[in-house]
ZABA-112086 format. One record per residue (C-alpha): residue number from 0; residue in three letters; x, y, z. Coordinates in Angstrom, 3 decimals, always signed. Layout:
! ZABA-112086
R   num   residuo         c1         c2         c3
R   NUM       ALA          X          Y          Z
...
! end
This chain:
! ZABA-112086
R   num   residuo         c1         c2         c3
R     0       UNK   +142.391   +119.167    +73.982
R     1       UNK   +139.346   +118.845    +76.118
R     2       UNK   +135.883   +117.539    +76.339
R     3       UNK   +132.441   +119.579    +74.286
R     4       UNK   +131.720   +121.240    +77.917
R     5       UNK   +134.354   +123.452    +79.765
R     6       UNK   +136.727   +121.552    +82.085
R     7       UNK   +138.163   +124.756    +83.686
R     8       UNK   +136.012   +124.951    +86.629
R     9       UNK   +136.112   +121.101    +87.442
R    10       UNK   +137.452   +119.286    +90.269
R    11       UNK   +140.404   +117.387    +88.175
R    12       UNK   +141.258   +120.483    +85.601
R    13       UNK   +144.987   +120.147    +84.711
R    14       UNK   +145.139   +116.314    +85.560
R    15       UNK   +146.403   +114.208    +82.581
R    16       UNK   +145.733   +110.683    +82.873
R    17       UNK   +147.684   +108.291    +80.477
R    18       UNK   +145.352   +105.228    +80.118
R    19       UNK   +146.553   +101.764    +78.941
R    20       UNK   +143.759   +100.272    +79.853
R    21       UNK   +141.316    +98.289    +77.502
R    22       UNK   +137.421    +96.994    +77.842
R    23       UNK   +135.304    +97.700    +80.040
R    24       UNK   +136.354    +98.523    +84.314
R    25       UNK   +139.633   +101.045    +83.009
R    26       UNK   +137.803   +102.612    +80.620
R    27       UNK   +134.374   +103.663    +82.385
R    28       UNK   +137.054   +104.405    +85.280
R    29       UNK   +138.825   +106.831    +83.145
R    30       UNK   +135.942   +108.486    +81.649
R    31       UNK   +134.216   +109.255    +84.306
R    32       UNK   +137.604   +110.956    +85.987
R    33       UNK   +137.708   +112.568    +81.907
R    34       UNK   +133.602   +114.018    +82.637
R    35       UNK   +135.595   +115.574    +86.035
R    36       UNK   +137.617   +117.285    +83.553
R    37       UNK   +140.955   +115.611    +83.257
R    38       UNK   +142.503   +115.002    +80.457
R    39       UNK   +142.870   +111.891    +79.281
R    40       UNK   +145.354   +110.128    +76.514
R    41       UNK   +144.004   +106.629    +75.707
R    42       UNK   +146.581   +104.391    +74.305
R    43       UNK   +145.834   +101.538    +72.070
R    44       UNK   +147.205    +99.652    +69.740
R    45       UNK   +148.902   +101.088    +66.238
R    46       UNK   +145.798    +99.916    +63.617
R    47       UNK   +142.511    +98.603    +65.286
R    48       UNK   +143.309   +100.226    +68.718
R    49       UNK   +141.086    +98.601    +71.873
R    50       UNK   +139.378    +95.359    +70.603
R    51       UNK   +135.936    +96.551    +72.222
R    52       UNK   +135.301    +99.232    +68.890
R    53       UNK   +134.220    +96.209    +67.333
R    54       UNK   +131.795    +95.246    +69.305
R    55       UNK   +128.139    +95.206    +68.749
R    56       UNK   +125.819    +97.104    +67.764
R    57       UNK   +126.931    +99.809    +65.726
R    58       UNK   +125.283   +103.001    +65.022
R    59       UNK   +126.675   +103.749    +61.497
R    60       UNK   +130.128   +102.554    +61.470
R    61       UNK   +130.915   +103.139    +65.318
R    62       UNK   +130.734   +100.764    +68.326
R    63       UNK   +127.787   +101.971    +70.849
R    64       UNK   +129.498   +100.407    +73.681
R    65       UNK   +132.981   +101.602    +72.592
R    66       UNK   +131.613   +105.437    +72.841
R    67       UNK   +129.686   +104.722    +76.065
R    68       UNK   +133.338   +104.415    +78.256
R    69       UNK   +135.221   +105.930    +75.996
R    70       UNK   +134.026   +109.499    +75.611
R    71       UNK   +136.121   +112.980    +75.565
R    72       UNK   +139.513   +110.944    +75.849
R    73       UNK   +142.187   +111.572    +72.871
R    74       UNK   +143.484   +108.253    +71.349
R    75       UNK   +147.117   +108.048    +71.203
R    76       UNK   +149.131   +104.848    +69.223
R    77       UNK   +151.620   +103.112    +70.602
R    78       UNK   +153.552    +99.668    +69.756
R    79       UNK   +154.703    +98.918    +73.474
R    80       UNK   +156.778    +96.263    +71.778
R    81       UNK   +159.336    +98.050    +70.687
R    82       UNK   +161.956   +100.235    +71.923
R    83       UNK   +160.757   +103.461    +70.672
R    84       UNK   +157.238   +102.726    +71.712
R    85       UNK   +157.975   +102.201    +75.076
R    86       UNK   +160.211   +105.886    +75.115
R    87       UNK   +157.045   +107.307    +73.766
R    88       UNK   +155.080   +105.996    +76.767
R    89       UNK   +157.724   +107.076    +79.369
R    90       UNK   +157.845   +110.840    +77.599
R    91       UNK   +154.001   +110.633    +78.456
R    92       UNK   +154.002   +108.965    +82.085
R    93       UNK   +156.928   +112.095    +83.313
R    94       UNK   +154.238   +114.371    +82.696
R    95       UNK   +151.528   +112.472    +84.165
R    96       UNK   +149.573   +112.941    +87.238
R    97       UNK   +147.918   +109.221    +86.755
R    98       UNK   +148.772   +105.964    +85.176
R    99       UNK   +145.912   +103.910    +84.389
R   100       UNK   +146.367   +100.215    +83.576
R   101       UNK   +144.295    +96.627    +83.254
R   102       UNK   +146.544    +94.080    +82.197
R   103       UNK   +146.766    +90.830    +83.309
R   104       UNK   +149.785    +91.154    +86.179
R   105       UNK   +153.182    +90.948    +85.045
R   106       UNK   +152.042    +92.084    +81.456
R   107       UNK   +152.571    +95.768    +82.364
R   108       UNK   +156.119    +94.686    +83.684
R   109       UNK   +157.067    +93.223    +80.002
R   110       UNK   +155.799    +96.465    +77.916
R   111       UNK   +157.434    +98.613    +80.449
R   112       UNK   +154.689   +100.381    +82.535
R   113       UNK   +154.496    +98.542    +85.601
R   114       UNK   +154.949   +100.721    +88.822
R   115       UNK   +158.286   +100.321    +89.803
R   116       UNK   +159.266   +101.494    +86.317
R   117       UNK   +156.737   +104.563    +86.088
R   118       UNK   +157.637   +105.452    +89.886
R   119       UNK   +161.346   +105.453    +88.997
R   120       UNK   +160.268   +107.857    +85.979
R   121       UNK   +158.010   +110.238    +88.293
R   122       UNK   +157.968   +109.734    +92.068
R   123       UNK   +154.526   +111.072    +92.708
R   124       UNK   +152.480   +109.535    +89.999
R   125       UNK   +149.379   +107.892    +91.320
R   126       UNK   +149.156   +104.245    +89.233
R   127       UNK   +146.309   +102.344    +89.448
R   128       UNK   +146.096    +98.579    +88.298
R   129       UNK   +142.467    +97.289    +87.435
R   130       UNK   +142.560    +93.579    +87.270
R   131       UNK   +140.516    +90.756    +87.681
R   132       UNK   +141.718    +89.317    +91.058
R   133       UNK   +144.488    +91.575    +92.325
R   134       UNK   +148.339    +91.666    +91.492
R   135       UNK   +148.429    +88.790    +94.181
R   136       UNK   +146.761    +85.646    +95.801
R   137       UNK   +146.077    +82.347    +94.819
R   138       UNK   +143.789    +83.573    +91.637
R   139       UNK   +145.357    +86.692    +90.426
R   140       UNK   +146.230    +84.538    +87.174
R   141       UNK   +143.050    +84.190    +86.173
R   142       UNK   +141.173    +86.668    +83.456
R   143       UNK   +138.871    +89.033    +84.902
R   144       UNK   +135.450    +87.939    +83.348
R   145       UNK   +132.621    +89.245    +84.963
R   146       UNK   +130.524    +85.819    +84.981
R   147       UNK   +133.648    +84.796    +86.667
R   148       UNK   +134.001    +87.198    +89.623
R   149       UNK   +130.112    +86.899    +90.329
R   150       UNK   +130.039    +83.746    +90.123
R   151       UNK   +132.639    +83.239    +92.782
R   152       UNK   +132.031    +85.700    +94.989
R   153       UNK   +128.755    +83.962    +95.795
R   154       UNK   +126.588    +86.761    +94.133
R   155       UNK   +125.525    +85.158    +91.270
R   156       UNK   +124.424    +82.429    +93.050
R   157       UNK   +121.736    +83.855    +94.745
R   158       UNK   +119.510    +82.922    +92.319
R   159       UNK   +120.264    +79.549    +92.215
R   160       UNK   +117.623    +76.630    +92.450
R   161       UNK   +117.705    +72.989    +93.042
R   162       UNK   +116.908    +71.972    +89.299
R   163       UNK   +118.427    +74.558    +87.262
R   164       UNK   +121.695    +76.880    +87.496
R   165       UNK   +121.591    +79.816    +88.698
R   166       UNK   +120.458    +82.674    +85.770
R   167       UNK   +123.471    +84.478    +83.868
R   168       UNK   +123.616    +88.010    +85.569
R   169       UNK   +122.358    +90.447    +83.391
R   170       UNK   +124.185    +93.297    +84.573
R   171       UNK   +128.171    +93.332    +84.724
R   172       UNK   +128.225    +94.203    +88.430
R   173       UNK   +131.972    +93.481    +88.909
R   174       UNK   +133.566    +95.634    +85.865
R   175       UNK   +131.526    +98.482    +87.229
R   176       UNK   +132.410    +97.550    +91.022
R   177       UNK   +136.183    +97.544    +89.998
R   178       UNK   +135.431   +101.004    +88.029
R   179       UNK   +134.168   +102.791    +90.937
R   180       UNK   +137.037   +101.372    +93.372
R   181       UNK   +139.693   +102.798    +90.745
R   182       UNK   +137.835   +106.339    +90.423
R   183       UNK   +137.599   +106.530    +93.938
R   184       UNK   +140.750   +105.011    +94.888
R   185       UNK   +142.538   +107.776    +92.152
R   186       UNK   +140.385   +110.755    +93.665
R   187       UNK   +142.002   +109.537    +97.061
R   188       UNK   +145.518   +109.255    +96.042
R   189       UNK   +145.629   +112.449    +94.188
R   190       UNK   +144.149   +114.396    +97.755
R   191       UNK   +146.994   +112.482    +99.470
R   192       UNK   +149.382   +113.917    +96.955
R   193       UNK   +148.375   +116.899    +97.434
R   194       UNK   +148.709   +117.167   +100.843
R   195       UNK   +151.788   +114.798   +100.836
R   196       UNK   +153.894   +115.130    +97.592
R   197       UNK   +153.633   +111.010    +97.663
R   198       UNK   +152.352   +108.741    +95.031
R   199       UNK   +150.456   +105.942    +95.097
R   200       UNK   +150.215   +102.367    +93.959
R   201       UNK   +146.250   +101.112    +93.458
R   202       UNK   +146.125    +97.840    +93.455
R   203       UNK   +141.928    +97.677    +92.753
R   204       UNK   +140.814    +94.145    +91.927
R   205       UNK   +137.015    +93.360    +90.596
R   206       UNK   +136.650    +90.974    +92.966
R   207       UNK   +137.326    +92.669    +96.058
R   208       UNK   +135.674    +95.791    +94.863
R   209       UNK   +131.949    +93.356    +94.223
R   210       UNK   +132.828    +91.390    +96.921
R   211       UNK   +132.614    +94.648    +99.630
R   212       UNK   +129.659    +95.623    +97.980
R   213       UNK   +128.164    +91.942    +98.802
R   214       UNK   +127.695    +92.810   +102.489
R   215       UNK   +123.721    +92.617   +102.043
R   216       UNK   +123.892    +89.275    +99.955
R   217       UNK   +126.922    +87.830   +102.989
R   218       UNK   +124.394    +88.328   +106.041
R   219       UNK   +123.420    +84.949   +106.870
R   220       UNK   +126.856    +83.486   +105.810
R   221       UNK   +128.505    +86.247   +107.947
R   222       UNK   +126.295    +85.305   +110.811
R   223       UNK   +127.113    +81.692   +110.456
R   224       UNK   +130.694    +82.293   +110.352
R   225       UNK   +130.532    +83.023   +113.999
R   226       UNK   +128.317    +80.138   +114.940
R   227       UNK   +124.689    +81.539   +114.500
R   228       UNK   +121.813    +80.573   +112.444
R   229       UNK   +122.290    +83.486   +109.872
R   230       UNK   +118.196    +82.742   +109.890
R   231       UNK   +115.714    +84.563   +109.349
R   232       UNK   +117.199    +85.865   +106.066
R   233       UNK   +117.051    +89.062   +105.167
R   234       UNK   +114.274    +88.389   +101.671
R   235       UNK   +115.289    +90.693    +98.757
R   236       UNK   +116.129    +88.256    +96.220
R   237       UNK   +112.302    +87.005    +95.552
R   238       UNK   +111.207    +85.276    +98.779
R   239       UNK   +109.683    +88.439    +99.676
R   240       UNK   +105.882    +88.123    +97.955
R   241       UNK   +105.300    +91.732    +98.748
R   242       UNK   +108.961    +92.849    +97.128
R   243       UNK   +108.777    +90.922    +93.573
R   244       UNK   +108.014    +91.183    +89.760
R   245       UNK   +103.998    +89.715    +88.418
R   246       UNK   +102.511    +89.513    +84.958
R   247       UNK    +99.975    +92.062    +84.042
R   248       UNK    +97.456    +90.923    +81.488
R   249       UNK    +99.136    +91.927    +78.356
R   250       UNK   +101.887    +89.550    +79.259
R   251       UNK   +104.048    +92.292    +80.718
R   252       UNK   +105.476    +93.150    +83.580
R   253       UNK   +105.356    +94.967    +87.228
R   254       UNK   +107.881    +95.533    +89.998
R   255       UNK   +105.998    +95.781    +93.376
R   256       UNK   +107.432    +97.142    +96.499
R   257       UNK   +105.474    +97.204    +99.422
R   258       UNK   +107.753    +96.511   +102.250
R   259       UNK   +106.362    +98.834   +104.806
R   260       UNK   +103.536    +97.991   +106.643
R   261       UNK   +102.130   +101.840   +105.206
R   262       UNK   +102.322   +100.845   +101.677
R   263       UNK   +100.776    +97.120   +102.136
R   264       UNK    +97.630    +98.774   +104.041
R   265       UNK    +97.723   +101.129   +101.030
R   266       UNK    +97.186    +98.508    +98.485
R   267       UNK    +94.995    +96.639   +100.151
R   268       UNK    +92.251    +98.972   +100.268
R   269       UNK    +92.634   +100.128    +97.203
R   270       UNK    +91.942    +96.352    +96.070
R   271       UNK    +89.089    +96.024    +98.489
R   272       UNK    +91.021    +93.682   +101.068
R   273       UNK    +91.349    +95.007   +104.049
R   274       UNK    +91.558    +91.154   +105.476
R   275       UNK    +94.875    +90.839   +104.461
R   276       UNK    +96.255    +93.980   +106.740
R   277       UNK    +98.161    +92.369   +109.955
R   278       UNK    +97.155    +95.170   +112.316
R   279       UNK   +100.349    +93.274   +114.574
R   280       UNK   +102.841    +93.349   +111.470
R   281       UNK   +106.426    +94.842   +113.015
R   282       UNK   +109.232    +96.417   +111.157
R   283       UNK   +111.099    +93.139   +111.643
R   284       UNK   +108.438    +91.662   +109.375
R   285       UNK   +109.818    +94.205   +106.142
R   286       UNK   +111.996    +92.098   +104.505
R   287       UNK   +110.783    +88.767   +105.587
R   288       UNK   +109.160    +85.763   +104.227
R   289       UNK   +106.086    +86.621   +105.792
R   290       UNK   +105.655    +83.249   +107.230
R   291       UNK   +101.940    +81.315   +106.590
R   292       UNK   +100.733    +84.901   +105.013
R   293       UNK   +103.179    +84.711   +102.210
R   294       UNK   +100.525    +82.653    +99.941
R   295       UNK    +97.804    +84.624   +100.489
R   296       UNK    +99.550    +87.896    +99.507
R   297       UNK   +101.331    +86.845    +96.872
R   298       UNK    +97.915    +85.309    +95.032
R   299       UNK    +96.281    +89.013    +95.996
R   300       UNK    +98.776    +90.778    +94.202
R   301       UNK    +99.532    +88.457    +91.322
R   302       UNK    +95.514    +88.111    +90.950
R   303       UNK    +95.353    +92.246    +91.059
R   304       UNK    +98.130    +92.358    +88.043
R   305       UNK    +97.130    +89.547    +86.045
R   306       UNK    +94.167    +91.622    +85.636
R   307       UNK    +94.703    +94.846    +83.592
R   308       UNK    +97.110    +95.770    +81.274
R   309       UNK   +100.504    +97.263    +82.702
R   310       UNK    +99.758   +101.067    +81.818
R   311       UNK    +95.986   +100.566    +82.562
R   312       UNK    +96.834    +99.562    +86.325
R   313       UNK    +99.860   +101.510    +86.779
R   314       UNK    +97.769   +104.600    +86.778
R   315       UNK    +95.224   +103.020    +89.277
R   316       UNK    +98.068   +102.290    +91.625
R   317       UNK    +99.885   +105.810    +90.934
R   318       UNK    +96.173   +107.595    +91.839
R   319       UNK    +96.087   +105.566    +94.798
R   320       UNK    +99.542   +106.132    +96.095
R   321       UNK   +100.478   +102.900    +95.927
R   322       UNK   +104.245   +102.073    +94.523
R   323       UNK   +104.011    +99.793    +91.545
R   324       UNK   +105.984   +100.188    +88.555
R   325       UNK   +106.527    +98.964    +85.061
R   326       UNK   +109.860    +97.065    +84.451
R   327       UNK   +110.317    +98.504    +81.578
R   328       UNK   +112.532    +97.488    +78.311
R   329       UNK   +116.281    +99.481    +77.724
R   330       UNK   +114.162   +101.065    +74.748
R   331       UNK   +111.025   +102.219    +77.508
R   332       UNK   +114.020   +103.175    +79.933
R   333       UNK   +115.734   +105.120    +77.440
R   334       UNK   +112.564   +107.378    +76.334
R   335       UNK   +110.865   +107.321    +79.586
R   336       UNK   +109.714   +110.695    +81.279
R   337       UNK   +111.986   +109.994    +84.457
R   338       UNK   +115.502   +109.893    +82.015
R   339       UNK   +114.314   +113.178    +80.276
R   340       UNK   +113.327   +114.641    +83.330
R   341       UNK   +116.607   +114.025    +85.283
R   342       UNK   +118.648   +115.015    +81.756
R   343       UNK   +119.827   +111.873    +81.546
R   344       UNK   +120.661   +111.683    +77.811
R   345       UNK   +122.150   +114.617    +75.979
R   346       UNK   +123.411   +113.970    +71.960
R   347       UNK   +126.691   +114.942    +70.586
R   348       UNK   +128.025   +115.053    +66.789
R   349       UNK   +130.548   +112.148    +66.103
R   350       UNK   +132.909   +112.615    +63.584
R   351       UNK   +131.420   +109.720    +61.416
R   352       UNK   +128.515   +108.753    +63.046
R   353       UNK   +126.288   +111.883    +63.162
R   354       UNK   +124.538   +112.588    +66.178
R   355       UNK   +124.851   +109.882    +68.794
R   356       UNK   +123.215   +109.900    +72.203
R   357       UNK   +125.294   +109.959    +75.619
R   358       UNK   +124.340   +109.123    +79.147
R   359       UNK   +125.025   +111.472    +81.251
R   360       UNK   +127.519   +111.820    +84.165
R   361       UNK   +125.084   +112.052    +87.397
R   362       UNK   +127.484   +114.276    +89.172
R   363       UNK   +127.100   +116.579    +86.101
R   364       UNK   +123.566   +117.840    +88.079
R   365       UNK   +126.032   +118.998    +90.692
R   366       UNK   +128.641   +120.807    +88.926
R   367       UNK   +131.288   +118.296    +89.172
R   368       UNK   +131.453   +117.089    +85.875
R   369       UNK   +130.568   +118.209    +82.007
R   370       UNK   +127.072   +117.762    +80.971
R   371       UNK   +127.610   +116.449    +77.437
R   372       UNK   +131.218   +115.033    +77.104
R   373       UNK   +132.594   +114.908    +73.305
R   374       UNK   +132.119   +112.024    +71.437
R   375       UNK   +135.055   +108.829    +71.487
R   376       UNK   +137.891   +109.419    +69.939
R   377       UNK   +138.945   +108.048    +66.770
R   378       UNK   +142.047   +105.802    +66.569
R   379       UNK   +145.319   +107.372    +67.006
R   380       UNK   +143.431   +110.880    +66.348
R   381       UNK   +145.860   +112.860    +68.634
R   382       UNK   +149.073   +111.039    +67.781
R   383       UNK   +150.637   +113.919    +66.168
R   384       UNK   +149.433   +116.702    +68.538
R   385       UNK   +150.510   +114.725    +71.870
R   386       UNK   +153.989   +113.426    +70.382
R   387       UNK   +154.625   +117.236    +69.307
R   388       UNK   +153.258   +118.411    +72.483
R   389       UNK   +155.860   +115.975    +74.277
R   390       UNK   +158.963   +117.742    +72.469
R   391       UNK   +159.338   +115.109    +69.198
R   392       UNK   +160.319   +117.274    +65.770
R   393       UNK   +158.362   +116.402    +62.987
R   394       UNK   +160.949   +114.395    +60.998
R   395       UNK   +161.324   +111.682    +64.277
R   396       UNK   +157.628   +111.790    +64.205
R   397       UNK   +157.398   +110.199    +60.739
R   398       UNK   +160.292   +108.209    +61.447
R   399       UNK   +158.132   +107.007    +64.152
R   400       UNK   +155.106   +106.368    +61.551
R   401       UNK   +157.509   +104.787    +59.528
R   402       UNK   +158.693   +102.478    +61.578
R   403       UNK   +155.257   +101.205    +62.774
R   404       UNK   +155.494   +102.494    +66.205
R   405       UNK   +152.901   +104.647    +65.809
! end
């Protein structure tokens, strides 16, 4: 078993990874350590499997989303209800190198995965828990929503406003924060076990993991923590009129970033207003307000956009060397020159939905992981091959199918 590309030349060749996790931060986590060529034995549930194959949209029958974090893995079924299904699991877990789970805590203790019974089973497996908000503290009860964790770790609400709540995030920062913690936390452990012989138990929570990534948005309340102003603040959330999004005339739109003093006398002679270069402008001036000048810029460049269409002054600003951009749709994104140009999508065959398209692993331009990973598994579609490969005869593998464990 293995992905489309070869694994044998990749960092985690010969790692298996059993992964009860479900959704979205295990999942992604697990793939990407699958693109670094482990191998990696998804279990879900005997029937629909993971809930997220239902979600929308679909491209014939298939979940898009479902095959976005769930590519080159092998789907294995298991009822961790029952006796058998649990044995099953512990076969798997003494011959694994990782344990991946993201239940709520104390779930994993009740099906018979938690730690202290998969350390007991094999000393030096590395186990990492993806949760919400940890295996401890006052909130570790609470489900891991991503609306949730932004919203409380203060990042959400920096766009909030006096007469309206703050905008729903639309990108799920903490399932992908917690993902990355996990890979790199299980990349860690398995160096220390290397060197070591010891295990590990990876306690990654979403909220920490966005939380330490918050260290721009926590400047001023960091600095007032100690007693200071925490003012000027540092302006990348919109205050900035030179670092911003404007209208074009065909009601579209442009992301302009002219922070250093460089690009700003750029675009102001190329729009014939040299009055509006500050000849004293300092680098502390980048990413500030820009005081009594703010108005005045931000009318220049808003007038400037609001009058040609997006392509039309694009290239006028791309001749000129000045950095303006279209904010493109996820359709634009996903045919744009820069995505093909980088190899950024590659298509693979799915088993029911034809050919489907992928995006790539960006450490696949390095070497470090497979280029075009094989499509998501079905449900349960190496059952038989990973219950023979852990010693079960044929005759208790139907007893197992019999019996619903399976």
């Amino acid at each position: 078993m293995g992905s489309s590309d070869t694994t044998a030349d990749l960092p985690l060749a010969g790692v298996l990874i059993a992964d009860f996790s479900r959704l979205l931060p295990g999942p992604w986590c697990t793939q990407l350590l699958s693109d670094m060529g482990a191998t990696v034995i998804k279990i879900e549930r005997p029937g629909a499997g993971d809930m997220s194959r239902a979600n929308a949209p679909l491209f014939k029958t298939g979940s898009v989303y479902f095959n976005s974090v769930n590519g080159g893995k092998h789907s294995l079924t298991l009822d961790l209800s029952k006796q058998d299904g649990r044995a099953i699991a512990h076969r798997l877990i003494e011959e694994a190198d990782v344990v991946v789970e993201s239940f709520r805590p104390g779930v994993a203790k009740n099906l018979g995965i938690d730690y202290d019974t998969v350390s007991g089973l094999n000393p030096g497996i590395v186990y990492c828990s993806v949760s919400g908000f940890g295996q401890s503290g006052p909130l570790s009860h609470i489900s891991g929503h991503d609306l949730v964790i932004q919203a409380l770790s203060g990042f959400a609400g920096l766009s909030a406003q006096s007469d309206k709540a703050p905008d729903v995030p639309g990108f799920q920062a903490a399932d992908y924060a917690g993902a990355t913690m996990a890979v790199i936390g299980i990349l860690g452990a398995l160096l220390k076990r290397r060197e070591t012989g010891l295990g590990s138990n990876l306690d990654i929570a979403m909220f920490d993991s966005l939380f330490s990534m918050c260290n721009i948005s926590q400047t001023g309340s960091m600095s007032r923590d100690v007693g200071n102003t925490g003012t000027p603040m540092i302006e990348v959330w919109g205050g900035n009129p030179r670092y911003g999004t404007y209208l074009t005339a065909d009601n579209k739109a442009v992301a302009v970033a002219l922070l250093e003093k460089r690009l700003w006398v750029n675009f102001c002679n190329a729009i014939d207003r040299p009055d509006l270069i500050d000849h004293d402008e300092s680098p502390e001036d980048r990413h500030s307000d820009h005081g009594d000048k703010a108005d005045a810029y931000r009318a220049a460049i808003a007038e400037t956009c609001a009058a040609k269409n997006r392509d039309d002054l694009i290239d006028e600003m791309t001749r000129k060397g000045v950095p303006i951009t279209p904010v493109y749709s996820p359709d634009e994104a996903l045919n744009s020159e820069n995505v093909a140009g980088r190899g950024l999508i590659e298509y693979v065959e799915h088993p029911t939905d034809g050919k489907i398209p992928q995006i790539v692993n960006p450490l696949a331009a390095s070497g470090l992981a497979v280029k075009c990973r094989a499509a998501a598994p079905e449900v349960g579609d190496a059952t038989d091959a990973v219950l023979s490969g852990l010693g079960f005869d044929p005759e208790t593998i139907a007893r197992f199918y019999k019996d619903g464990v399976t």
